[in-house]
N, C-alpha and C positions, 0 to 999 in steps of 0.2 A: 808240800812242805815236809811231809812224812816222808817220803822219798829219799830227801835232802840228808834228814836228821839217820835214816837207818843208815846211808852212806857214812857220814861223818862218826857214828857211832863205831861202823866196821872199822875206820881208818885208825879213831883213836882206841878202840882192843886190840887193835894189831899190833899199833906202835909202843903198847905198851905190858902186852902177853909174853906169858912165859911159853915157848912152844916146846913137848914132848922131844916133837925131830923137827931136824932142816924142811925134813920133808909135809912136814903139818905148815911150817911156816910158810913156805913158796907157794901152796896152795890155797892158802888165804889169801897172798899177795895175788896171786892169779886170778881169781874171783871176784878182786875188789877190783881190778884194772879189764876183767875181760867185758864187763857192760861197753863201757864207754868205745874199748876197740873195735867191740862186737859192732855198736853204732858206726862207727866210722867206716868199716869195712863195709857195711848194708849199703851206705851212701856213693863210698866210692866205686861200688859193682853197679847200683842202680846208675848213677851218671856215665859211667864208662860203658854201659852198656846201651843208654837209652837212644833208641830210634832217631825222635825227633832233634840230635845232638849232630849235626854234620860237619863239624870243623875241627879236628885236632886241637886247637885252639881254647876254643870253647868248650871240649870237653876238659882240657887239662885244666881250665880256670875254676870249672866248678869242681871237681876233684880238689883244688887246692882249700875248697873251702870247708873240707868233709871234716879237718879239726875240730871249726868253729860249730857246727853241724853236732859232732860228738861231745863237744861241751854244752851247747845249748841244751840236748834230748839228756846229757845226765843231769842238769839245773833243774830238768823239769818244765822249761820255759817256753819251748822249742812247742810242745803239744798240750801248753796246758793255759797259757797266756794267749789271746786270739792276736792282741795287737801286737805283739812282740813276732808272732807266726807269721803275722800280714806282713808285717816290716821285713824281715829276713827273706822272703819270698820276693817283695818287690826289690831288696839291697842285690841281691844275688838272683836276678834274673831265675828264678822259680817258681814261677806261677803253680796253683796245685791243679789249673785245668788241663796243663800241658805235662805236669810231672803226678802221677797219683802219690808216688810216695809222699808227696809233700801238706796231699790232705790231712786238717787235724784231726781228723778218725782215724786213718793209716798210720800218722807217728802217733798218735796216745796206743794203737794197737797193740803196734812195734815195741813202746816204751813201755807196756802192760807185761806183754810175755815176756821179755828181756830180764826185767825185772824180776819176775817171779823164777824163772829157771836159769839164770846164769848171776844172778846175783843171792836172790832173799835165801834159797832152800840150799845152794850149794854152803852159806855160810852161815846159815842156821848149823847144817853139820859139822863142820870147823867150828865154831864157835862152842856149839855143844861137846864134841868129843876134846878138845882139849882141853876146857873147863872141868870136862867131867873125870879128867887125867888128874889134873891139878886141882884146882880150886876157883869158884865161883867166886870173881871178882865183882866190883861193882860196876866196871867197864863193861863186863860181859856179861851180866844183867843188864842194863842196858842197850847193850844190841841187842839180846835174844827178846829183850819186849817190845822194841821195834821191830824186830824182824816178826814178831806174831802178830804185831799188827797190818804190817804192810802184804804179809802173807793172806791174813783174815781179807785184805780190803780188794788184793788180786784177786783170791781165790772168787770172791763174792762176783766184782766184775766179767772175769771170763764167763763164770755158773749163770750169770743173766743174760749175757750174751749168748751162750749153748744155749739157753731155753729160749728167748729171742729167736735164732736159729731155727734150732730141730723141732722144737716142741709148737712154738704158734707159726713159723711157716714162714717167716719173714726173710725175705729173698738177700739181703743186705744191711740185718739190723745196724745200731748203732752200738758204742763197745766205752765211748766217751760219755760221761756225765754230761747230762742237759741242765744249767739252771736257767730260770727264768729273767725277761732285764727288767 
């Protein structure tokens, strides 16, 4: 849900910022749109690419659905919801035993770093330097306390994962939150 709200925080300080240049403004707009494309694109090369995909057909079908694919992973839904993951998988013929990407630790991955370096830290700096041009609204407080949070919460994620990793030796740690049922 943090996710969600840092998004819609960027959406409404854009829509409603004074930018320095064209050029501050187009880069914020870039940033806020290049998650979601970035997602899309990952889907549409893993399916266009994948082995076990033998029909033109077939591949162009799941290619069509790399949309609904790039809106689910910005929802947050897509790798963070199990039954909603199970659903999409068996709607669109994706099982995660025949496609890895589609396992929920590979898209929470994917949706971790994405996150952190093409969305939270490119517009932490837009947001900061034009703030810091003009004036410190309350839109952009706002996003930059979301964005510190969602920062704090990546950063922490990946950092246990490296130590998962490098440190205790764990050949394929985990990278997704476990809770218990």
């Amino acid at each position: 849900m943090l996710g969600n709200l840092e998004f819609l925080a960027y959406i409404a300080w854009a829509a409603g910022a004074e930018f320095t240049s064209s050029t501050a403004s187009k880069a914020c707009w870039i940033f806020i749109i290049m998650q979601p494309v970035w997602n899309m694109f990952i889907f549409v090369l893993y399916m266009g690419q994948h082995s076990d995909i033998r029909h033109g057909g077939d591949r162009c079908k799941k290619i069509l659905i790399s949309p609904l694919f790039a809106l689910a992973m910005q929802a947050k839904v897509l790798a963070g919801i199990d039954s909603l993951h199970n659903r999409f998988c068996i709607r669109f013929n994706a099982p995660d035993v025949k496609f890895n990407l589609m396992t929920l630790e590979n898209l929470y991955r994917i949706q971790t770093m994405l996150e952190l370096f093409f969305l939270t830290i490119p517009m932490m700096v837009v947001v900061s330097s034009v703030s810091n041009a003009l004036e410190w609204s309350l839109a952009a407080r706002i996003a930059i306390i979301f964005s510190a949070l969602m920062f704090a919460k990546n950063l922490c994620v990946v950092t246990i994962f490296a130590i998962r990793k490098f440190i205790d030796g764990a050949e394929d740690p985990p990278m997704r939150p476990r809770t218990s049922s």
